[in-house]
C-alpha positions in Angstrom: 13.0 0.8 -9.4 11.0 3.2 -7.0 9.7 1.2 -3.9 6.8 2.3 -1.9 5.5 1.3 1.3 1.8 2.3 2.2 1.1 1.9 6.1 -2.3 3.1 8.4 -4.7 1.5 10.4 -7.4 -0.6 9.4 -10.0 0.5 8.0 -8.2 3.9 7.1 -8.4 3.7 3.1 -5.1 2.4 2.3 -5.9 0.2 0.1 -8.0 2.3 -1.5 -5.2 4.9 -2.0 -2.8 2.4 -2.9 -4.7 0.9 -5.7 -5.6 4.3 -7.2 -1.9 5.4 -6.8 -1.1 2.2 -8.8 -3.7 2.6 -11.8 -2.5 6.7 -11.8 1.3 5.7 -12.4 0.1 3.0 -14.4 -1.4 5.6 -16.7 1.5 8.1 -16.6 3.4 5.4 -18.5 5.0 3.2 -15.6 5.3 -0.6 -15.2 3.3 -1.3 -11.7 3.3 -4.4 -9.1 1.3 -3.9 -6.1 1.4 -6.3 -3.1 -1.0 -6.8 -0.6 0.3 -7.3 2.8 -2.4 -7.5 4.8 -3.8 -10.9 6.0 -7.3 -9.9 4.6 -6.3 -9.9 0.9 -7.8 -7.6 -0.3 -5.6 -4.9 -1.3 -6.0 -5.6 -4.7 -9.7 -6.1 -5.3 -10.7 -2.3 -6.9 -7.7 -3.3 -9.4 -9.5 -6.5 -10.5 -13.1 -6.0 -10.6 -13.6 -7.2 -7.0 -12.4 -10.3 -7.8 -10.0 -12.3 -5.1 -6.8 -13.7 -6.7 -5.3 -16.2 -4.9 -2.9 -15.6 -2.0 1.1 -16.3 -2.1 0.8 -18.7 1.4 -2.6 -20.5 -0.2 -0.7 -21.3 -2.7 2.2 -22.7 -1.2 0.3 -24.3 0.9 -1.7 -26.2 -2.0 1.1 -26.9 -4.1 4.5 -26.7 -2.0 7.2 -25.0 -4.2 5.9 -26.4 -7.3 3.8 -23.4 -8.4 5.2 -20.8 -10.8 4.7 -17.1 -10.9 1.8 -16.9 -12.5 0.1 -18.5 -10.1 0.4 -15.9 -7.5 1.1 -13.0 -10.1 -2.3 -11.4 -11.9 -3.0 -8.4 -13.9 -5.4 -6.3 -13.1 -6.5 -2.7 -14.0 -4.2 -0.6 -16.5 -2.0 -3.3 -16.2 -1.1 -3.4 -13.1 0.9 -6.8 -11.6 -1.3 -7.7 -8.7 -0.1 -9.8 -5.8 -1.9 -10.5 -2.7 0.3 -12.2 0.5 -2.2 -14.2 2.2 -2.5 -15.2 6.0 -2.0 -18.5 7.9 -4.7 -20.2 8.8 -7.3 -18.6 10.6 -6.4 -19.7 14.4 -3.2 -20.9 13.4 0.4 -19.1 12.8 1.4 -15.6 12.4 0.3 -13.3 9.7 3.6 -11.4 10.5 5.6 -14.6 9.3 3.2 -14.8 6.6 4.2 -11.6 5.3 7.8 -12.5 5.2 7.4 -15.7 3.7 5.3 -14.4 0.9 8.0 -11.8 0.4 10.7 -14.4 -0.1 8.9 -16.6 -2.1 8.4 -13.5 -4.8 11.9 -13.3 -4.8 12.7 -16.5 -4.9 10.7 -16.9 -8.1 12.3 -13.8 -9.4 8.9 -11.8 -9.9 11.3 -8.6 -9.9 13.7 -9.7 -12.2 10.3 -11.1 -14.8 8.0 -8.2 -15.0 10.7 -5.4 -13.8 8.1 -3.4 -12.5 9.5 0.6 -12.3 7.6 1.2 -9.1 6.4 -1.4 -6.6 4.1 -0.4 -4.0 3.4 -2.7 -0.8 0.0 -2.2 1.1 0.6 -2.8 4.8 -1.6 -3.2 7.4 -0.5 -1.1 10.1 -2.1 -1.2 12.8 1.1 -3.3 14.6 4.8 -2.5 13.3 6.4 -5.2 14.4 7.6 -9.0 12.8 7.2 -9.3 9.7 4.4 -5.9 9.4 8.1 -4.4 9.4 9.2 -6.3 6.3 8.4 -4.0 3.4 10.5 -1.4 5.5 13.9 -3.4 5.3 16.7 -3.0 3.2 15.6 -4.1 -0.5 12.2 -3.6 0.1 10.9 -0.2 0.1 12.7 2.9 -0.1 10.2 5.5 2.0 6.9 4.8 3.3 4.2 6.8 3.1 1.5 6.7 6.2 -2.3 6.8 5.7 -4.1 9.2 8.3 -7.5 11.0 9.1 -8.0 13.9 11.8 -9.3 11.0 13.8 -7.9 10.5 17.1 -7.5 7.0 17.2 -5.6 6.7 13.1 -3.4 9.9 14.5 -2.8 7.8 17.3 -1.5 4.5 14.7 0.1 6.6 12.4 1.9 8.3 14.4 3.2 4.8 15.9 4.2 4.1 12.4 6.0 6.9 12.2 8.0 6.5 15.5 9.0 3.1 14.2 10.5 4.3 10.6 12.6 6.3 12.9 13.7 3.8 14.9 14.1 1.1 12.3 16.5 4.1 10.1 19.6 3.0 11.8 19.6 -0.4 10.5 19.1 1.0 7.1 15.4 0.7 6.8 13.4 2.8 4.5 12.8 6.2 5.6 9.9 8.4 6.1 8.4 9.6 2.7 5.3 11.5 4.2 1.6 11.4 5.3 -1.0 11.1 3.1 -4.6 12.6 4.7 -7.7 10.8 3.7 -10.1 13.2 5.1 -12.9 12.5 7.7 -14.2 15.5 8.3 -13.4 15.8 12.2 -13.0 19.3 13.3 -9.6 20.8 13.0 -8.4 18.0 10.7 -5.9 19.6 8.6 -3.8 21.0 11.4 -4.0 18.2 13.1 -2.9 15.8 10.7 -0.2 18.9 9.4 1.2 19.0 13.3 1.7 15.3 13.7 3.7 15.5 10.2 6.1 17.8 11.9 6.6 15.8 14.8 8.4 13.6 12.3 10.4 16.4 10.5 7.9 15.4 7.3 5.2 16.6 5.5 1.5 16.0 4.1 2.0 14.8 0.6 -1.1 14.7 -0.1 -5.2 15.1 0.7 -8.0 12.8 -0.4 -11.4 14.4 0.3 -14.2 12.4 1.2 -16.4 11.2 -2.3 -19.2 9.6 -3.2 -17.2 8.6 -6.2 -14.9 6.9 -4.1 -17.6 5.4 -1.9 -19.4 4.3 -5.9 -16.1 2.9 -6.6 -16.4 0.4 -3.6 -19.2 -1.0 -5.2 -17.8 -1.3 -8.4 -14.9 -2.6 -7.7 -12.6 -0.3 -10.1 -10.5 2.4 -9.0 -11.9 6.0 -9.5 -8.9 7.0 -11.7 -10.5 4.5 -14.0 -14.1 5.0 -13.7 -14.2 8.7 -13.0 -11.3 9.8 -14.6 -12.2 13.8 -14.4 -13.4 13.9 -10.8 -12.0 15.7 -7.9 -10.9 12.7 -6.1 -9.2 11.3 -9.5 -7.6 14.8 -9.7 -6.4 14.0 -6.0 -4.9 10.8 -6.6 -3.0 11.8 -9.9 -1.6 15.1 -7.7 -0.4 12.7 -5.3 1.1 10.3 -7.6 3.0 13.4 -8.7 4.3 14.5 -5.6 4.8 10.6 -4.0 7.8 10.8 -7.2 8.9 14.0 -6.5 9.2 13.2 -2.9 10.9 9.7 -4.2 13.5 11.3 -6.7 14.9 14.2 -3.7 
């Protein structure tokens, strides 16, 4: 099983990526589960018309342990096994424990071991790597993680926070550093800056996502572009990444 991690500050198009990196293994023949780790829930929505499924925490809150996995497991585009985490109540908790108790509860249900996905991707919110943001990183979570960045100051800034704490989680056997994935902005100089921060971290950029109205179409669709504009550039983009995310996952 290949296990991905997908990290970058808000706002930066992770989920985005993540989604269209799900449907374009999907379509290359894999069996796909994405998770949502970000207390908004929405990691999954561009998979499944828009459409909310309900969270892992809702719906242990709601029905305690008695809830079975397809309650908190849905299908959505290309097949894809869709799982969103949740939050705690707004005001109340941590969204880092939430995280760590949606992971478990998977587990504990043995969504793995059911659906055998052959490539799980989790969608983190990365703005903090700390708690249970960290989780997907352990041991028997993901294997590498792969950081979303623009030429922006303020996502080099977060990502290359992320960055600094794969390295410093290695030692305990986290995952490792995959590479950084550029979803362009169009801020002067991007590419080199985006290409230097990458060798900071003794990586690389695995891949680049131009800016697109087909992308910003796809927003309002709610479907991936892979799906709904299967021979643009930015589908083009997503499949070459998909490409080199395995190569990079098989070294």
């Amino acid at each position: 099983m290949i296990k991905i991690a997908i990290y970058g500050k808000g706002g930066i198009g992770k989920s985005t990526c993540a989604s269209n990196l799900s449907a374009a293994f999907s379509k290359m023949g894999y069996k796909v589960m994405q998770i949502g780790c970000d207390p908004k829930a929405d990691s999954t929505a561009l998979l499944r018309k828009s459409e909310r499924i309900p969270t892992v925490l809702d719906t242990i809150r709601e029905k305690g342990d008695a809830y079975e996995l397809s309650d908190i497991v849905y299908e959505g585009s290309c097949g894809v096994k869709c799982v969103e985490a949740g939050g705690p109540v707004p005001g109340l908790g941590c969204a880092g424990r939430g995280i760590i108790a949606a992971l478990e509860a998977l587990e504990k249900k043995g969504a793995y071991g059911k659906f055998s996905p052959d490539i799980v991707i989790y969608d983190v919110l990365g703005d903090v790597v700390c708690g249970g943001f960290s989780m997907p990183m352990r041991k028997g979570y993901a294997d590498k993680v792969f950081v979303v960045c623009s030429g922006e100051k303020m996502s080099r800034y977060a990502a290359a926070n992320i960055c600094m704490a794969v390295e410093n989680f290695k030692g305990r056997g986290y995952a490792a550093l995959g590479g950084i994935i550029l979803d362009r902005r169009n801020v002067a100089n991007e590419d080199e800056a985006v290409k230097e921060l990458a060798e900071d971290f003794n990586t690389s950029v695995t891949g680049y996502i131009d800016r697109s109205e087909d992308i910003a179409k796809c927003d309002e669709l709610g479907e991936v572009v892979v799906n709904a504009f299967p021979e643009s550039k930015a589908a083009e983009q997503f499949n070459v990444l998909a490409e080199n995310i395995l190569k990079e996952m098989n070294k």
